[in-house]
SERO-4910 file (N, C-alpha, C, O; in steps of 0.05 Angstrom, whole numbers):
BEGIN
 pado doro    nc1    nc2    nc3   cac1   cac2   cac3    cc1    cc2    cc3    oc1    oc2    oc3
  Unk    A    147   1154  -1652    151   1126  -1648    173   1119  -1630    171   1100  -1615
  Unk    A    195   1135  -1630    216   1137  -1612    208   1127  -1584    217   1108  -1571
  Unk    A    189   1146  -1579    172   1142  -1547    164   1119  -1548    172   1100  -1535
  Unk    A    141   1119  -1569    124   1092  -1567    138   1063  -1549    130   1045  -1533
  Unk    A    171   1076  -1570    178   1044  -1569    196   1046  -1536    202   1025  -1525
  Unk    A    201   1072  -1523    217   1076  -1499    204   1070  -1482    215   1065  -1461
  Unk    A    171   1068  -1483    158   1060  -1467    144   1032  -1465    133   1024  -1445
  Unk    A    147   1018  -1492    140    992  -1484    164    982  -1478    162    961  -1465
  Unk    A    195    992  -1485    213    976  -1466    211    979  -1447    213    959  -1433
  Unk    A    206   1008  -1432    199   1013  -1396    184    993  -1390    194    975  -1378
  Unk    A    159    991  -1398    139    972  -1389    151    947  -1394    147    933  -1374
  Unk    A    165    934  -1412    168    910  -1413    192    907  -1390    194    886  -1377
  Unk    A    206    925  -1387    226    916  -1359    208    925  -1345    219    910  -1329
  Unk    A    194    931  -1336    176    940  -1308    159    919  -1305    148    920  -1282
  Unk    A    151    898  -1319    144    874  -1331    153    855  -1320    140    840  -1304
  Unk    A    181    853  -1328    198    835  -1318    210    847  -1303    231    837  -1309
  Unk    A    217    862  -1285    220    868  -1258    194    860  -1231    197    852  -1208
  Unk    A    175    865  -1244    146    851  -1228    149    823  -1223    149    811  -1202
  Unk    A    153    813  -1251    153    782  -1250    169    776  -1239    164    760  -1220
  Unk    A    201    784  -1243    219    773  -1223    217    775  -1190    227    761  -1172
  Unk    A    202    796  -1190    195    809  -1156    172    786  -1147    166    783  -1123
  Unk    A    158    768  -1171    136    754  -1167    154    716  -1159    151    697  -1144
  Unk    A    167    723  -1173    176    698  -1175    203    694  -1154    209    672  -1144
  Unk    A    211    708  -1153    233    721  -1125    212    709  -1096    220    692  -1080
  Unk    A    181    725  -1095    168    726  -1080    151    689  -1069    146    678  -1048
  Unk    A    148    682  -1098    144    652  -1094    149    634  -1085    132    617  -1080
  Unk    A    184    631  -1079    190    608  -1068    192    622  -1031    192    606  -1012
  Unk    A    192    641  -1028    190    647  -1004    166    648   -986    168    648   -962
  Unk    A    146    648   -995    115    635   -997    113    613   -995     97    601   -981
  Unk    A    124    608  -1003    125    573  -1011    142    561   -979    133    546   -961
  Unk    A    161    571   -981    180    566   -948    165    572   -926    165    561   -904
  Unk    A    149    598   -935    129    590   -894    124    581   -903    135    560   -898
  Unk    A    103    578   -928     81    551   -919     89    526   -913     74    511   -901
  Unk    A    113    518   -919    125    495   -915    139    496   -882    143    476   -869
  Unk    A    146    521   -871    150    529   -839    125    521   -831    124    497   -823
  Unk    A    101    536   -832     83    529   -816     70    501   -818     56    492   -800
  Unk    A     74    490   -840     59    466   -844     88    440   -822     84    420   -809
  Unk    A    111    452   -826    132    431   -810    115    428   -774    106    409   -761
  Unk    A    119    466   -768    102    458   -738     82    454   -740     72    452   -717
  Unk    A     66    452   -756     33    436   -746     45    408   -741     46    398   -718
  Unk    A     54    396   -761     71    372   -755     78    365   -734     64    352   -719
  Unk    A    106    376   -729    112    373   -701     98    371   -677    106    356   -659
  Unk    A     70    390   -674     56    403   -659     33    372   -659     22    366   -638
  Unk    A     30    363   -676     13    343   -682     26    319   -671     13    302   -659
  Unk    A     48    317   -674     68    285   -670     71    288   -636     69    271   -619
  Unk    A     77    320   -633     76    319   -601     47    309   -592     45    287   -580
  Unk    A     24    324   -598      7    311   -593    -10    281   -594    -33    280   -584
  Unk    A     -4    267   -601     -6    240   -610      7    234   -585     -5    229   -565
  Unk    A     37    235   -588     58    222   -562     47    229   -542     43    209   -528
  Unk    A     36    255   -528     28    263   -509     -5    238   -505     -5    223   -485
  Unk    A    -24    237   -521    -50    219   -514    -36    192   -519    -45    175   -503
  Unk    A    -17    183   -536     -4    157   -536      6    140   -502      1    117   -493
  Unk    A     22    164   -489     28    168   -459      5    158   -441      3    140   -425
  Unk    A    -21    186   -453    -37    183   -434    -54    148   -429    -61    134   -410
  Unk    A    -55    148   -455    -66    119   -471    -39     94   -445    -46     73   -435
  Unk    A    -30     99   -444    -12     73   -436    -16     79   -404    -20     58   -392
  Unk    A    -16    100   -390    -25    112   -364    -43     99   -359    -39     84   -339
  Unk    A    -58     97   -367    -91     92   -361   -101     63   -365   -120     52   -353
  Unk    A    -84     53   -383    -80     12   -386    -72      7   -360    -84     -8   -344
  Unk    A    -47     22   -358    -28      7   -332    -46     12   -305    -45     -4   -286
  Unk    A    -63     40   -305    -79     41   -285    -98     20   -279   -103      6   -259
  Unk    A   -109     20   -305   -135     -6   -296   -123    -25   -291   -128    -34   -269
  Unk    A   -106    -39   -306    -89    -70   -293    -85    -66   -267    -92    -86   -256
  Unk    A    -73    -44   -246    -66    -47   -228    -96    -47   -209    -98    -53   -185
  Unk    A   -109    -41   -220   -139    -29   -209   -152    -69   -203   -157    -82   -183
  Unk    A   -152    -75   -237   -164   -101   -234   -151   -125   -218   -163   -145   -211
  Unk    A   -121   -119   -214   -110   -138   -199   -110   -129   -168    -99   -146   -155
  Unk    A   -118   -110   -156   -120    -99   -130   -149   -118   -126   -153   -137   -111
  Unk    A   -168   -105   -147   -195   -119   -135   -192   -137   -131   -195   -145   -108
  Unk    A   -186   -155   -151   -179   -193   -159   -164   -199   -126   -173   -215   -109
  Unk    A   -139   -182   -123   -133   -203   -100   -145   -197    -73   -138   -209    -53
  Unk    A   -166   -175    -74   -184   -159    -44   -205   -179    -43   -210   -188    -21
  Unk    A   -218   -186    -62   -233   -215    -76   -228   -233    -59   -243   -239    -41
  Unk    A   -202   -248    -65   -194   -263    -51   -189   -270    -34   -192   -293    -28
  Unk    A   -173   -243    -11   -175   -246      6   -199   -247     36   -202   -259     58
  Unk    A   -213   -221     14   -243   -238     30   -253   -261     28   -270   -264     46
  Unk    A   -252   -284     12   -264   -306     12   -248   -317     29   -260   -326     49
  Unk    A   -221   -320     29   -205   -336     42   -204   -331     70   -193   -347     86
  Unk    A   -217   -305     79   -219   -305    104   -244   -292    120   -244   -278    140
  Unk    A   -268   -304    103   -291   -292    101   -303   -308    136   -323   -299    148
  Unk    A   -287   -333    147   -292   -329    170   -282   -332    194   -284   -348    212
  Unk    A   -267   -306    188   -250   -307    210   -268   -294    232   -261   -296    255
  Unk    A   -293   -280    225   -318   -265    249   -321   -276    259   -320   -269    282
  Unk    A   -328   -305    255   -343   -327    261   -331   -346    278   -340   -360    297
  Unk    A   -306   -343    266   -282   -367    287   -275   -340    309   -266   -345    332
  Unk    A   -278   -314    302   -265   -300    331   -292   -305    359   -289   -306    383
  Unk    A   -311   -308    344   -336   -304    362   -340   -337    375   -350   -340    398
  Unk    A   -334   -356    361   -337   -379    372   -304   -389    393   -304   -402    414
  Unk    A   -285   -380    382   -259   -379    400   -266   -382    428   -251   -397    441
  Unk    A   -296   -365    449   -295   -372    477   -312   -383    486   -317   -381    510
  Unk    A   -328   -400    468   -336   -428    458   -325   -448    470   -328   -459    492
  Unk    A   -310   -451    446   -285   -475    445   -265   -466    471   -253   -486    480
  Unk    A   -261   -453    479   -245   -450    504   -255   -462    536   -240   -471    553
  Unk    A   -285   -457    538   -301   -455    554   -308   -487    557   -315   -500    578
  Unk    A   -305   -497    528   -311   -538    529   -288   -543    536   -286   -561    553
  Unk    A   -266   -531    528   -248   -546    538   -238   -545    572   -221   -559    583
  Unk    A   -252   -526    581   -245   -520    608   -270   -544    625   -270   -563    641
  Unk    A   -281   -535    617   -304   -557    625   -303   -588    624   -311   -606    640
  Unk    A   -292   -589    600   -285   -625    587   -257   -637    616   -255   -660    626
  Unk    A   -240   -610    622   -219   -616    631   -219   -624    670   -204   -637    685
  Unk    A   -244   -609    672   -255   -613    709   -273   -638    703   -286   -644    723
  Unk    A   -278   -651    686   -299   -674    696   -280   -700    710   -259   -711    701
  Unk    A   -295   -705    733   -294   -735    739   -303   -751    727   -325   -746    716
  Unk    A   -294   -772    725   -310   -798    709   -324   -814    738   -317   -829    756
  Unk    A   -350   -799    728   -369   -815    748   -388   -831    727   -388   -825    703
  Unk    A   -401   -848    736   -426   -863    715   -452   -841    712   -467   -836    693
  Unk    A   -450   -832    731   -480   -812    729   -475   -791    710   -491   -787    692
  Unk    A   -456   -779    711   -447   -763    685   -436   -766    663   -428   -745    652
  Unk    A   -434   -788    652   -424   -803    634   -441   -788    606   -431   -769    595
  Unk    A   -459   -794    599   -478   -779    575   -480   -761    577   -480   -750    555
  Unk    A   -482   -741    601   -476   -712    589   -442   -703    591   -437   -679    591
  Unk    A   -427   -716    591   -402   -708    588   -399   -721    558   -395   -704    541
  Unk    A   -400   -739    551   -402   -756    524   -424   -744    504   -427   -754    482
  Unk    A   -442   -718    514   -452   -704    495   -426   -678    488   -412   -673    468
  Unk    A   -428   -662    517   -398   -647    514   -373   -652    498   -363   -639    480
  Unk    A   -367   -668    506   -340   -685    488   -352   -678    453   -338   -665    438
  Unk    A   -381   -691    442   -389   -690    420   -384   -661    403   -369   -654    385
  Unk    A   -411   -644    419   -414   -621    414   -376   -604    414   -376   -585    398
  Unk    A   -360   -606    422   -330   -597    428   -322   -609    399   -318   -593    381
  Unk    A   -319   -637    394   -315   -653    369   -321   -633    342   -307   -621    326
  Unk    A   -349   -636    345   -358   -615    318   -354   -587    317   -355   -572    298
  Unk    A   -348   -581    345   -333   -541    325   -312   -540    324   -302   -517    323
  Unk    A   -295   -562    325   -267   -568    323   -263   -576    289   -247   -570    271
  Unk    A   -295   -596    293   -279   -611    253   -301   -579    247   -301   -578    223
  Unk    A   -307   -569    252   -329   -540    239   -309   -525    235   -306   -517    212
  Unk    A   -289   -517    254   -259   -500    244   -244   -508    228   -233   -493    211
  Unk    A   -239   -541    231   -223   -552    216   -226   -541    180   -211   -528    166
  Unk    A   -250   -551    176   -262   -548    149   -265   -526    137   -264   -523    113
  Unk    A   -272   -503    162   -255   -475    147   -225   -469    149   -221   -445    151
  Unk    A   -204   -485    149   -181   -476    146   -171   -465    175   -148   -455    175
  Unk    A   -189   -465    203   -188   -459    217   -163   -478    237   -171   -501    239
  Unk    A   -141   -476    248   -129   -501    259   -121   -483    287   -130   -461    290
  Unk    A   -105   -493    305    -92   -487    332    -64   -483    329    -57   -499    311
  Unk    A    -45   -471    337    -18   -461    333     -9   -482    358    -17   -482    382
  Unk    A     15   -506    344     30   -520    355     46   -501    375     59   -481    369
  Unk    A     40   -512    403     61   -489    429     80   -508    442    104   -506    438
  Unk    A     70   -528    459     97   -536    479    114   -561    460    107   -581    447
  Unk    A    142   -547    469    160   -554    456    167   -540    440    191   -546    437
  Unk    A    160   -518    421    166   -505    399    171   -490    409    163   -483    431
  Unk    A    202   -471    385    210   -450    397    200   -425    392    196   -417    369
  Unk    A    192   -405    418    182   -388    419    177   -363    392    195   -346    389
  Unk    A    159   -363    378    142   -337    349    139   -319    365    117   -329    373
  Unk    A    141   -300    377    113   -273    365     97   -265    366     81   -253    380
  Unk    A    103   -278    335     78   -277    318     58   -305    325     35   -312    321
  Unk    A     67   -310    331     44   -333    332     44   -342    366     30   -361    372
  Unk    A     53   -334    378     55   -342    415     52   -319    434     57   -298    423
  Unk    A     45   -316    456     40   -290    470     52   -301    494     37   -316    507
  Unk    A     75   -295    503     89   -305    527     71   -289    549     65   -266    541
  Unk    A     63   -296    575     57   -296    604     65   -298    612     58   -285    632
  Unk    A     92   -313    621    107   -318    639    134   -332    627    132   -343    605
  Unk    A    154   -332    637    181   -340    639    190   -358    653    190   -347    675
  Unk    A    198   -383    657    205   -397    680    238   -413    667    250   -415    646
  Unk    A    242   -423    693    274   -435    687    262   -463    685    244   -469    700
  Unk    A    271   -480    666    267   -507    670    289   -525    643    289   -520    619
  Unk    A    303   -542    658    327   -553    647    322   -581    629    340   -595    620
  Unk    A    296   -584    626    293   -607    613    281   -585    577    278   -601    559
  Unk    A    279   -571    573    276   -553    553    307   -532    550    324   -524    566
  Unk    A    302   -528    518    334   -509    506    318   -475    516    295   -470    523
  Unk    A    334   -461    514    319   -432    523    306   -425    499    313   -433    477
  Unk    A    280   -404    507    266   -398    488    244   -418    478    225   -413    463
  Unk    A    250   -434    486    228   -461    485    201   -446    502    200   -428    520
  Unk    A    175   -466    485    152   -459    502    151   -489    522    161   -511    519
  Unk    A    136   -479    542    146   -497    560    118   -509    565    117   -533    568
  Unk    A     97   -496    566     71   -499    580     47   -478    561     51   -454    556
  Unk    A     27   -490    553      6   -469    534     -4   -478    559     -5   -500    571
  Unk    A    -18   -437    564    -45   -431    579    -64   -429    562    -81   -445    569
  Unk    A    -72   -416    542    -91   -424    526    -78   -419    496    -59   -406    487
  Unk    A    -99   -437    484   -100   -450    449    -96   -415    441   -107   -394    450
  Unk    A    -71   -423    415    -76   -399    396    -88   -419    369    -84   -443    366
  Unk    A   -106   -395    350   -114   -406    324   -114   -389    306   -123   -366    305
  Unk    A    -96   -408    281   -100   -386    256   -109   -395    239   -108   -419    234
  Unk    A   -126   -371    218   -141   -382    200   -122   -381    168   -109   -364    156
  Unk    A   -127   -410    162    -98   -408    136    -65   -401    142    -50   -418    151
  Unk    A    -56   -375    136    -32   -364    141    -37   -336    166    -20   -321    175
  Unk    A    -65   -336    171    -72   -309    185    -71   -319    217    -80   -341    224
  Unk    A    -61   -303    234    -65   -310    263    -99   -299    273   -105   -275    267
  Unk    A   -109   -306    279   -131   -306    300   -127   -290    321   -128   -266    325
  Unk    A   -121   -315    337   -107   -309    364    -80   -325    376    -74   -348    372
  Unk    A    -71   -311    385    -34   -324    388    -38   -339    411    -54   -331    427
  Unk    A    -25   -363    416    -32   -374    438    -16   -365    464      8   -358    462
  Unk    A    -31   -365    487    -18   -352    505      7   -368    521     -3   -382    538
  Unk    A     32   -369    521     40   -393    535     67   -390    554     76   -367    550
  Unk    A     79   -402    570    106   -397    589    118   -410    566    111   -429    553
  Unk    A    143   -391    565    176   -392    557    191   -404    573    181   -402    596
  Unk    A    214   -418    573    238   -417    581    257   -396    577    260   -384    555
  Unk    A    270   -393    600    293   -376    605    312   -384    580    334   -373    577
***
């Protein structure tokens, strides 16, 4: 019985040496799983932030997208005829050169007084598209908006003054057309 009993104490500490080796072993089990479960976490929160990013990328893209088109939109309407005023421009140049050689004789009276007409209406026809003529003599010399030809001295104008338009500039709205061609002062 001696044995009997030397060996269920062995076993019962071998017992509780297991268990303690079990229970020792548990909470460290327990700590990865709680390691690996932290970086999925992390790994997850990065991911979110990372499509959250992408998510706000791709808003800001299209707004910039829909306000490009919106104002390309616009600007084509607003200057949808500027083809139309460049192609009629030697038109209107051509009446006025013509309007400007007539004599006033009686025999030509109706067909100059049709001319005069026909000149009238693609003038209010530009008008009504936003179409107008760039104010030249007297104003001081643009650029942008005037195309000097010539230079001359003349003392009844400040320098840089336009002195003389050779031909009409026109812009459509805020857009130049064509710059008018004209002499400067020195």
């Amino acid at each position: 019985m001696a044995n009997e009993e030397k060996e269920k104490v062995n076993e019962t500490e071998e017992q509780e040496a297991v268990e303690a080796e079990v229970i020792d072993a548990a909470p460290s089990e327990e700590s990865e799983t709680n390691n690996e479960g932290s970086e999925q976490l992390a790994q997850l929160e990065q991911e979110k932030n990372e499509m959250y990013d992408r998510l706000l990328r791709l808003q800001a893209e299209y707004d910039n997208f829909r306000k490009r088109t919106q104002k390309e939109k616009e600007a084509a309407s607003k200057y949808r005829s500027q083809d139309l005023a460049e192609a009629l421009l030697p038109v209107v140049d051509n009446l006025d050169r013509a309007l400007q050689t007539v004599q006033d004789e009686e025999a030509n009276k109706g067909f100059v007084d049709g001319i005069r007409m026909v000149h009238r209406q693609l003038l209010d026809a530009f008008e009504n598209q936003g179409i107008e003529t760039i104010e030249t003599v007297g104003q001081t010399f643009d650029p942008h908006l005037h195309q000097a030809v010539m230079q001359v001295e003349n003392d009844e104008y400040e320098p840089n003054t336009v002195v003389q338009e050779l031909q009409k500039g026109y812009k459509l709205k805020d857009r130049v057309i064509r710059p008018a061609m004209v002499q400067v002062n020195q």
